[in-house]
N, C-alpha and C positions, 0 to 999 in steps of 0.2 A: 159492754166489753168487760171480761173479765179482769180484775185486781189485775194479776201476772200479767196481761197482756202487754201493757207499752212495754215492761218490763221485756218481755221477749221480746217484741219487735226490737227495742233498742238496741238487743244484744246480736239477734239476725243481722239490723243496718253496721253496725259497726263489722261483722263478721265478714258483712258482705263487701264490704269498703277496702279492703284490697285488691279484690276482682275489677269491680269498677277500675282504679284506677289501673290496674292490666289490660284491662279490654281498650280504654280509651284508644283510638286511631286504628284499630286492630280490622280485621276484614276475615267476615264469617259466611261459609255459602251456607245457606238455611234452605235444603229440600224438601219437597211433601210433597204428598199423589194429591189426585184429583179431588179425594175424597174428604179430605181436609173443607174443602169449599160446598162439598154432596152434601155433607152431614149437617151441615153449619156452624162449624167451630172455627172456621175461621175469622169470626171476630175478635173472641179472646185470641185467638196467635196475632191476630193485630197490636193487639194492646200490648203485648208484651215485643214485640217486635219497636211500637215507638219507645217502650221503657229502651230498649236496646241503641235505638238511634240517638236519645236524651242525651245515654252517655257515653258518646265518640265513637260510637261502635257501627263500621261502614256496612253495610247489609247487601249479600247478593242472594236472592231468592231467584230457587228453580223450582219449579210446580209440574208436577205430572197431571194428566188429565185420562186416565184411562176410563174412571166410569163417565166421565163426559163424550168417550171415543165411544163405548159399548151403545150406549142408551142413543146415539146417532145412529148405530148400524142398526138397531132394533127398527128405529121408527122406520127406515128405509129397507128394513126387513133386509138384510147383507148378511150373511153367513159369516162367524166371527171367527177364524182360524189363529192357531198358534204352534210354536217352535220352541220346548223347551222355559214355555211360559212369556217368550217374545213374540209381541206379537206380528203376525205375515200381514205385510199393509200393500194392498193391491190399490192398484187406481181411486179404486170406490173410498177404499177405506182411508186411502191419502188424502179425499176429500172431506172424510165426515174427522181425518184429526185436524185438518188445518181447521176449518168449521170451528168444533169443542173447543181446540187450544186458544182460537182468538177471541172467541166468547168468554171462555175463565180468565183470559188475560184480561179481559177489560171489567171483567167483574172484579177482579182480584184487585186493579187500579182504583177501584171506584170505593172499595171496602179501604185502603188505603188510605183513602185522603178523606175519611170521615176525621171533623172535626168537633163533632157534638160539646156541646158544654154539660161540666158537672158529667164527663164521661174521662172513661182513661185517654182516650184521643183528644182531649180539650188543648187547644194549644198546639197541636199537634203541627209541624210542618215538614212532614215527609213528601217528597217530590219524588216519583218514580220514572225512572229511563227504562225502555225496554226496545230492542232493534234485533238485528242479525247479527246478533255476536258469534254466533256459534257455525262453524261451518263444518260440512261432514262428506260423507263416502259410503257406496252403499254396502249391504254386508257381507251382500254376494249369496252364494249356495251356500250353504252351511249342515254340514249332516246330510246332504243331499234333496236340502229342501230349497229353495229360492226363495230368500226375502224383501226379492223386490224391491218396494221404496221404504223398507226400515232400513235403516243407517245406523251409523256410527258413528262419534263424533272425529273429525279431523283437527280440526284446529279449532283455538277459542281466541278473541281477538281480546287480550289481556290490556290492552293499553289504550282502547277504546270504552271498555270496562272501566277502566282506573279512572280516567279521567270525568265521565258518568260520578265516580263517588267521590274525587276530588273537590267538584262540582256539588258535594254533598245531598248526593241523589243518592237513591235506594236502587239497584238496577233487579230489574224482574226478569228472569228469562223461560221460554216456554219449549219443550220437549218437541223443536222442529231446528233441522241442521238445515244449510242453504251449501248448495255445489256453486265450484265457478262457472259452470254452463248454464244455471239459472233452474237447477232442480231443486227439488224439495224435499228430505228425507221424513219419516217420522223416526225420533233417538225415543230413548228411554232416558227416565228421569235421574236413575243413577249412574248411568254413562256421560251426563250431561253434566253434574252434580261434580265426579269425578274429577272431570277434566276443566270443570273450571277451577274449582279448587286446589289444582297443580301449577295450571298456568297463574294463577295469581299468588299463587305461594302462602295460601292462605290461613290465616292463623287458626280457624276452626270449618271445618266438614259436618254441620250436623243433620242426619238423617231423623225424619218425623216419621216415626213407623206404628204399627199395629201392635207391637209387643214388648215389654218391656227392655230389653236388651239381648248379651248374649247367654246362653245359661250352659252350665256346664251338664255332663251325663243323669248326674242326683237333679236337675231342673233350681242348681244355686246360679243366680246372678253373678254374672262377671264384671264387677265395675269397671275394672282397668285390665286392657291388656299391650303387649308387647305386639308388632310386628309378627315378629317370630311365634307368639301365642296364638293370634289369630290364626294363621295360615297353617300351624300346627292342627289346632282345631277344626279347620276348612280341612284339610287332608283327609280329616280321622272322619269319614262318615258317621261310625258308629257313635261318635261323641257329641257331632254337631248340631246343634237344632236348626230343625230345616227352615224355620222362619228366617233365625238370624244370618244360615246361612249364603241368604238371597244376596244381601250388602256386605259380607265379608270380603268378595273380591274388592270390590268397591272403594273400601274402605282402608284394605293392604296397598290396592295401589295409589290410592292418594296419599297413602301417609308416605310410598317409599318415592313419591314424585316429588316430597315435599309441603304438604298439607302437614302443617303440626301436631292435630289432632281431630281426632274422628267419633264422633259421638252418636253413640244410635238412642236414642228415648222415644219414650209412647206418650205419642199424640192422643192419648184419650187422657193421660191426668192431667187435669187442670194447672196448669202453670209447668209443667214438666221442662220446661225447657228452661225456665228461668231457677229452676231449683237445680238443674244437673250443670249451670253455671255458676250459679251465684251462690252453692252451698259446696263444702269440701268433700263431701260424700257423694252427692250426684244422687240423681236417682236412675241412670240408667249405664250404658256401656261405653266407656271410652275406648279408644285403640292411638297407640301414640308408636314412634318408631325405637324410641329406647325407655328402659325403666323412666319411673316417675321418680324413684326415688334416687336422691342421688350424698351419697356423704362426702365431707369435703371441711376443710380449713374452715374457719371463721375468719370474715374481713371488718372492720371499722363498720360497712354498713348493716351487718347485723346485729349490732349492741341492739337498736330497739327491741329490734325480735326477740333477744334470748329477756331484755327485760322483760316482755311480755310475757316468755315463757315462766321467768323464776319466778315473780314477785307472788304469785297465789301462793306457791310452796313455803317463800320468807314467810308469809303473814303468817302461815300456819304453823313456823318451825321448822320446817322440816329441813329448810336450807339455812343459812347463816345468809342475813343480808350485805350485797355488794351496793353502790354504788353505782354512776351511769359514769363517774369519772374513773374509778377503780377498774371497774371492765372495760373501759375504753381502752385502758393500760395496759392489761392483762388478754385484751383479746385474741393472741397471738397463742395463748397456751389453750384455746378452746376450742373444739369437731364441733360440729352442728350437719345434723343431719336432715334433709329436706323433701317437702311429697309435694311434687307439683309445684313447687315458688315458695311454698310455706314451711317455715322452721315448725318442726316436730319436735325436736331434740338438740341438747346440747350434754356434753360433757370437756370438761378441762383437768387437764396434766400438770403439777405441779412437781419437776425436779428437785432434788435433792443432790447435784450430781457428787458427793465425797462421800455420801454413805450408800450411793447406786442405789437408791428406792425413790418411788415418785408418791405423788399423793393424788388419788384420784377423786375429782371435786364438781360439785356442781353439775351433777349427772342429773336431769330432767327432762323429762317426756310427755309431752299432749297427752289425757287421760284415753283418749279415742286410740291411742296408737299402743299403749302400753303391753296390750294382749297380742301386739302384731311382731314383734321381735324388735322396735326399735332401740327400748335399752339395751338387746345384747348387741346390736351389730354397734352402736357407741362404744361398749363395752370393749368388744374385740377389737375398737378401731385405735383405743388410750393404751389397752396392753400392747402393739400393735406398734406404735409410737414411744411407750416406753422401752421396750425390746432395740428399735431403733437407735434408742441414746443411750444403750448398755447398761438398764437400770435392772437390777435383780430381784425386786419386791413392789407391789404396789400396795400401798393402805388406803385407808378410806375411814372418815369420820361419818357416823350416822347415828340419828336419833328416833328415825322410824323404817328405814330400808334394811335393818342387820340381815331379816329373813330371806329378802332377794339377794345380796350380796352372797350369804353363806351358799345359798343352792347356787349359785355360781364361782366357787371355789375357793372364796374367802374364808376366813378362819378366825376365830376372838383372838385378841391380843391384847397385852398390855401395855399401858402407858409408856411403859419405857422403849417400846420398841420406835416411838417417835424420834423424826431426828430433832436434836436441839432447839434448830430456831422452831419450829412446827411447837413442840412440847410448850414451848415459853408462850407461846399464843394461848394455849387451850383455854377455854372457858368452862368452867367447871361448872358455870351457872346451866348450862345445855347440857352439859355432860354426856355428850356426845357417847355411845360405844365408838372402838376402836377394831379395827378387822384389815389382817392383811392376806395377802397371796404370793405365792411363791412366782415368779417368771420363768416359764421353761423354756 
């Protein structure tokens, strides 16, 4: 192992150490096709599935089984028809999915419960429930074709589910609906996926797909998007990649049922699913129902965070150092702006209110975010604030930011443009430049 190594890992573990504790108790539908189990990679999604259960994290797995439905019509030589890419399930074919789905169901239990030693399943006690949770309806004509016994899901029996993970069981469920007359539908994996993720109100929807995410016209990665982005995208044919396009319904409607977030990642990078959790960048596409990012007051319980944010820039200079009882005081004068739960940014407002000028302090931004506008929308948010309590000037002491401040409308000044108590403070040892801005 390379020198750096623990080095990194240490800093990955601690990175990752707020997530964990977020997910704890949290409830994730985790889908994937057939092929997931075809290829044989479904052992590694095992291993990262028990990392998932280690820590509080209840688990409902929906598995599609389409190359397992084809490779049965083959051997029985059945003609494999389709609708639009859904597939038409005639008598035959209702038999050869009930068939496939309860074979990869019991393979899928039985990869589960490996416990090998000196393996990532060592220790492992994952218990799997799996029954007739899901119940459905069938799709009818559509387009003018008859889809027989392919269905749609009706209802998802959410409290028969819960109790399953209460019970700290894993539940598994397999791409077949049941009617109250005692029929049998074949659903699709994302219909299923869907609607249990709405009925449980689930904190993550994550799709195990073929491609890396969503991508925009230039084929750039979309990591995060809006409701409204998605469906925007879905609309715009020309824009949409027809891969990603398949789970964008999918995915608009669980998030607008109530699924918090929607995550599409490729099942072919190794560990892809624990990096697009357990890292702030993701490697693949989220879709959430409102921005990630959100700015907002600072309360008492973000002093850690913003210490975490300042304390590199103290060591370095570049800020004057505060204290954890100072900003405990003071936390009342500082915006902190947020992506996803995590503090990116802080800035604080220091009034002056007799000479109407503020001092604007303590302005710091995640190095990752710096190029993304988060210092200006802090920015705009202190002028913004000071505007609000009729200040006419804001200044700003700096020892290495003068060049951001100036292209943002600031201007050199002199010492004396400070007001009294401020000036009395200065340290001459920092020698801080001084820069103000007019308020319009």
């Amino acid at each position: 192992m390379p020198a750096s190594a623990p080095n990194a890992f240490v800093q990955w573990f601690r990175s990752a150490a707020p997530y964990i504790h977020a997910f704890r108790g949290h409830t994730f539908v985790i889908a994937f096709g057939g092929e997931v189990v075809e290829d044989g990679k479904f052992v590694e999604l095992t291993h990262d599935l028990n990392l998932l259960a280690s820590v509080g994290v209840r688990l409902v797995l929906v598995h599609g089984a389409r190359p397992q439905i084809e490779r049965e019509l083959d051997l029985r030589n059945i003609e494999q028809r389709y609708s639009d890419a859904v597939r038409i399930t005639d008598e035959n074919a209702l038999a050869c999915a009930k068939q496939a789905s309860g074979r990869l169901r019991v393979e899928i239990e039985a990869l589960l419960s490996m416990g090998l030693p000196n393996s990532p399943m060592a220790g492992s006690e994952i218990r799997v429930a799996s029954g007739n949770f899901v119940s459905a309806r069938p799709r009818g004509v559509v387009s003018g074709v008859d889809m027989l016994f392919t269905g749609e899901v009706r209802k998802v029996d959410a409290d028969a589910i819960r109790a399953r993970l209460n019970d700290n069981e894993l539940v598994l469920i397999s791409p077949l609906g049941y009617s109250p007359t005692g029929e049998i539908f074949n659903v699709t994996l994302e219909d299923v996926a869907a609607e249990c993720a709405i009925a449980l109100q689930a904190d993550k929807l994550i799709f195990l797909t073929d491609f890396a995410g969503v991508s925009d016209s230039d084929g750039n990665l979309l990591r995060e998007l809006t409701v409204s982005d998605a469906q925007a995208l879905f609309d715009n044919e020309k824009e949409a990649d027809s891969s990603a396009n398949h789970y964008l319904p999918f995915a608009i409607k669980a998030c607008r049922g109530g699924a918090a977030r929607v995550h599409l990642v490729d099942r072919h990078v190794d560990g892809s699913m624990l990096l697009e959790l357990f890292t702030h960048e993701g490697v693949g596409s989220m879709i959430s129902q409102d921005p990630l990012e959100q700015l907002r007051e600072a309360t008492i319980d973000d002093v850690g965070a913003i210490l975490q944010l300042i304390e590199p820039l103290e060591t370095e200079g570049v800020l004057a150092k505060r204290s954890r009882e100072l900003l405990e005081i003071e936390i009342g004068r500082f915006m902190v702006l947020e992506h996803d739960r995590l503090i990116v940014g802080c800035a604080a407002l220091y009034p002056f209110a007799d000479e109407r000028v503020g001092e604007l302090a303590c302005l710091a931004v995640r190095p990752q975010f710096r190029d993304a506008g988060a210092g200006e929308i802090l920015l705009r948010a202190i002028e913004k604030r000071a505007r609000k309590s009729r200040l006419k000037k804001l200044f700003v002491l700096t020892t290495a930011a003068s060049h951001w401040f100036i292209e943002h409308g600031f201007a050199s000044a002199p010492l004396s443009i400070l007001p009294a108590r401020k000036a009395a403070l200065y340290n001459y040892q920092r020698n801080s430049r001084v820069l103000e801005k007019k308020l319009t």
